[in-house]
C-alpha positions as CSV (number, residue, x, y, z in Angstrom):
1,X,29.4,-101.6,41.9
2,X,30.0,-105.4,41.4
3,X,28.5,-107.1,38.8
4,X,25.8,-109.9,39.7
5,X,28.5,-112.5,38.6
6,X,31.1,-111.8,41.3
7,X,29.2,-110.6,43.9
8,X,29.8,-112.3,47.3
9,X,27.8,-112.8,50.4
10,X,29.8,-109.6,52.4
11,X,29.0,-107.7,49.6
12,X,25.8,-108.3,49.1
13,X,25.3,-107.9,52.7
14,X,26.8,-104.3,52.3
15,X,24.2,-102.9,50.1
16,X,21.6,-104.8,51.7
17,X,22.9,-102.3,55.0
18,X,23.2,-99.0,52.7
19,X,19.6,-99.7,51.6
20,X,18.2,-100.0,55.6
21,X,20.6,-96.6,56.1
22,X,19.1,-95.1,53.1
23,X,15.6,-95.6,54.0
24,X,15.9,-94.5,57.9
25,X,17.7,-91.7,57.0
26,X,15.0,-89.2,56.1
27,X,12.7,-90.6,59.3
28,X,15.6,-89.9,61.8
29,X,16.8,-86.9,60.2
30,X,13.2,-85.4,60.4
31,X,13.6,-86.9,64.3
32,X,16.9,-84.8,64.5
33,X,15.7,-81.2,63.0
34,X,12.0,-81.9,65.2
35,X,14.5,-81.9,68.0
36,X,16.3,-78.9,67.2
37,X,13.2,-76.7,66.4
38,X,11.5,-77.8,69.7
39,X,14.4,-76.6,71.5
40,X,14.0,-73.5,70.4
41,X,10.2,-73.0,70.1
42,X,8.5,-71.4,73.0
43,X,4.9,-70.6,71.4
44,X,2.7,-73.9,72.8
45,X,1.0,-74.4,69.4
46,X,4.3,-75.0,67.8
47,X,5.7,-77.2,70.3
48,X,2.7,-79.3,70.0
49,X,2.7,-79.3,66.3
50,X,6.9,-80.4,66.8
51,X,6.2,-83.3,69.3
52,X,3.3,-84.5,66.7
53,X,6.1,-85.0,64.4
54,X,8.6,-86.2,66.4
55,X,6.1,-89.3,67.3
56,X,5.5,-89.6,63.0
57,X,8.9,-90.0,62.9
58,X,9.5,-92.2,65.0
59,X,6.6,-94.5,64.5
60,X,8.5,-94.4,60.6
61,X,11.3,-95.0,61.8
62,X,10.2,-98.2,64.4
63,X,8.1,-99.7,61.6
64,X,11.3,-99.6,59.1
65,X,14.1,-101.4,61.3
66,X,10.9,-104.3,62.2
67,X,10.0,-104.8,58.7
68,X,14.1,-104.6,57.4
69,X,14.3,-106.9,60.4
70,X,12.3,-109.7,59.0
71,X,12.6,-109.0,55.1
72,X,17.0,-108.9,55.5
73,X,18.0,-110.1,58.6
74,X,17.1,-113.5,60.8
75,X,13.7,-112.2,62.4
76,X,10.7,-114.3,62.8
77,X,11.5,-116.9,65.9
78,X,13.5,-120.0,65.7
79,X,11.3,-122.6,64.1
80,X,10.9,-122.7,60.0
81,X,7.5,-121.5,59.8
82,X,6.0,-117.6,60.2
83,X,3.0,-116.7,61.6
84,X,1.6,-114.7,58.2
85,X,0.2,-112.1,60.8
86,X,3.8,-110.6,61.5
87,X,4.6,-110.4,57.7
88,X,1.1,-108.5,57.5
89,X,1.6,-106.2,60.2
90,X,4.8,-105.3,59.2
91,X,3.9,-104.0,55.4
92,X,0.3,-102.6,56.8
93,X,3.6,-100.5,58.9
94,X,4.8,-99.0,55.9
95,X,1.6,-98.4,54.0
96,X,0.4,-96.6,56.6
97,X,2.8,-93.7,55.7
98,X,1.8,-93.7,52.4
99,X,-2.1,-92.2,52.7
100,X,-3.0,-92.5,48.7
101,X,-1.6,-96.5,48.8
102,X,-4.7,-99.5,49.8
103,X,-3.7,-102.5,50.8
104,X,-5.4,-106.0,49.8
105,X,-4.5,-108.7,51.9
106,X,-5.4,-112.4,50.6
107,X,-3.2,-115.0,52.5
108,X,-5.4,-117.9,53.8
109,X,-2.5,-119.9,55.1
110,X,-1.6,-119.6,58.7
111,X,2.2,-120.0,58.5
112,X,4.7,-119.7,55.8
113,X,8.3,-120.9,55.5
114,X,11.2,-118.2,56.1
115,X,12.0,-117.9,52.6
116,X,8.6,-117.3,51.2
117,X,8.2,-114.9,54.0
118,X,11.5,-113.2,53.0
119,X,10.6,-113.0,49.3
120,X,7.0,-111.5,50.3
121,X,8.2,-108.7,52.0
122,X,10.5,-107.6,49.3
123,X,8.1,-107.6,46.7
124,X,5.3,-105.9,48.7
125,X,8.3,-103.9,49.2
126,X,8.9,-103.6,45.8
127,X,5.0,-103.1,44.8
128,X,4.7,-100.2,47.4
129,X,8.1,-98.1,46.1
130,X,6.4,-98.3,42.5
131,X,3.1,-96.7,43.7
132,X,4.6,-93.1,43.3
133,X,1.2,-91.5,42.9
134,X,-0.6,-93.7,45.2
135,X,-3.1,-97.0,44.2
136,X,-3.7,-100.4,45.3
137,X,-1.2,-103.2,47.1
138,X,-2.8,-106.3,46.2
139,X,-0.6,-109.4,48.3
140,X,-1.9,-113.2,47.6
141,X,0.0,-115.9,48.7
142,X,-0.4,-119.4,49.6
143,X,1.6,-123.0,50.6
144,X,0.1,-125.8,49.9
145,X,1.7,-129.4,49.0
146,X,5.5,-128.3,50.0
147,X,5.2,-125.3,47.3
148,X,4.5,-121.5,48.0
149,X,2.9,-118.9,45.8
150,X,3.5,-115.6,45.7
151,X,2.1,-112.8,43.7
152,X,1.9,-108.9,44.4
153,X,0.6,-106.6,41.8
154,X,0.4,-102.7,42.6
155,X,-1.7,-100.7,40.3
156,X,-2.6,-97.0,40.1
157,X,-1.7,-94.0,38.1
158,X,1.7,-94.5,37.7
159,X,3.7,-97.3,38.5
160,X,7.4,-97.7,37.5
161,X,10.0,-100.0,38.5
162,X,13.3,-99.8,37.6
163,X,15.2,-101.5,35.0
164,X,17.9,-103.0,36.5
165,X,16.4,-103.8,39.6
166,X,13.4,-105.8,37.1
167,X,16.8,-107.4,35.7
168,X,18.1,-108.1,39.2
169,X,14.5,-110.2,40.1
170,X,14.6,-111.9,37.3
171,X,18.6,-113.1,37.6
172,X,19.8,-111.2,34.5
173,X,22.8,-110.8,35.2
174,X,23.9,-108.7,32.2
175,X,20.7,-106.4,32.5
176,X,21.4,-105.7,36.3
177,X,23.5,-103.1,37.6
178,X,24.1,-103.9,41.7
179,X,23.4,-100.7,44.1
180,X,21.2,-100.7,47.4
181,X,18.6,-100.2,45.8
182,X,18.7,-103.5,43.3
183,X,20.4,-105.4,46.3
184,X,17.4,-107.0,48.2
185,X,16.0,-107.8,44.3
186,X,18.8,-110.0,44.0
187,X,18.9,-111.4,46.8
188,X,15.6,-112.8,46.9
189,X,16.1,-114.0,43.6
190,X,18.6,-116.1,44.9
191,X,16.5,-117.2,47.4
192,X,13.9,-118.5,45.2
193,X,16.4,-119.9,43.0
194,X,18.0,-121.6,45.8
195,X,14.7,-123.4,46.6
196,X,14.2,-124.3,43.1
197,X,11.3,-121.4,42.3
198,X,11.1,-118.6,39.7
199,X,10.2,-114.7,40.1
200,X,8.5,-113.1,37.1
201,X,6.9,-110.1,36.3
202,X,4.9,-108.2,34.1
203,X,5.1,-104.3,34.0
204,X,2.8,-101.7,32.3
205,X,2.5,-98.0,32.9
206,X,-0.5,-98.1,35.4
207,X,0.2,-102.2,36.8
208,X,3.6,-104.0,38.2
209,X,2.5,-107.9,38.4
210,X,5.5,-110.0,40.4
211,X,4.7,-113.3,41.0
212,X,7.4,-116.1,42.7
213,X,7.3,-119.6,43.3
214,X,9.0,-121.5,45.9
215,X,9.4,-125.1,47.3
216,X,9.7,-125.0,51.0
């Protein structure tokens, strides 16, 4: 993998793609075997028990291409601002297939710039793939005076986050080793850089604090 010092736009865009294959993969695969064994299955029980699926699939499988939509690609309208109930939606999408994981929602602003939206997502993105036993989501953010604050903390019985990709966030660019998985880390470091903010976190065994500052 490139190293965070040469890596380019296309390439960055390249493992920001691997990382939407990756994560679809197991919802459409499950869509694809569903298929297969209700082709087969004649007893009614079973049938309804494959269709069930099927529609879980699927429904993981809608809510990950919306929410990649907004949190990679150029999602969210044409003006600067998001309405924060589309960000919300979109991680309450995600949580909802993880049954052991609350979420906490405290974002009195209306609207947030693209950017800050982009960098929220991640992290709650971030926050939720650390919650490997299941806990609490806890998303604050707020923009106020042409600067946006973001913080996510996930706590629970065990929350880890990788090395590098804690490297990658924090633009350590000797400590970060570039794959899908680190890709959207650095990325939104750059964007928070690029609008003259900081991420930061703080990491324990049972708490994962990530906070970010923007102008917008």
């Amino acid at each position: 993998m490139p190293s965070t010092a040469d890596m380019n736009e296309t390439e960055l865009a390249s493992l920001l793609c691997s990382r939407l294959c990756h994560d679809l993969l197991s919802p459409i695969g499950a869509m694809n075997n569903g298929l297969e064994l209700l082709a087969d299955e004649t007893d009614p029980e079973m049938r309804a028990r494959c269709i069930e699926l099927l529609s879980d699939s699927a429904r993981a499988s809608a809510n990950k291409l919306k929410f990649f939509r907004l949190a990679f690609g150029a999602a969210g309208g044409f003006g600067d601002k998001v309405d924060v109930s589309e960000p919300r939606q979109l991680i309450e999408g995600l949580v909802a297939d993880k049954p052991r994981v609350e979420m906490q929602w405290h974002v009195p602003s209306a609207m947030l710039a693209k950017p800050a939206v982009k960098v929220l997502l991640n992290l709650a993105l971030i926050g939720l793939d650390g919650l490997v036993r299941g806990g609490q989501l806890i998303i604050a953010a707020e923009e106020q005076d042409g600067t946006c604050e973001i913080a996510v903390n996930a706590t629970g019985p065990k929350v880890v986050i990788d090395e590098s990709l804690a490297a990658a966030l924090q633009g350590d660019i000797r400590g970060a080793v570039l794959s899908p998985r680190t890709a959207p880390a650095f990325m939104i470091e750059r964007i928070a850089r690029s609008h003259g903010g900081t991420i930061q976190l703080a990491a324990a065994p049972e708490s994962l604090v990530i906070g970010a500052m923007l102008r917008v």
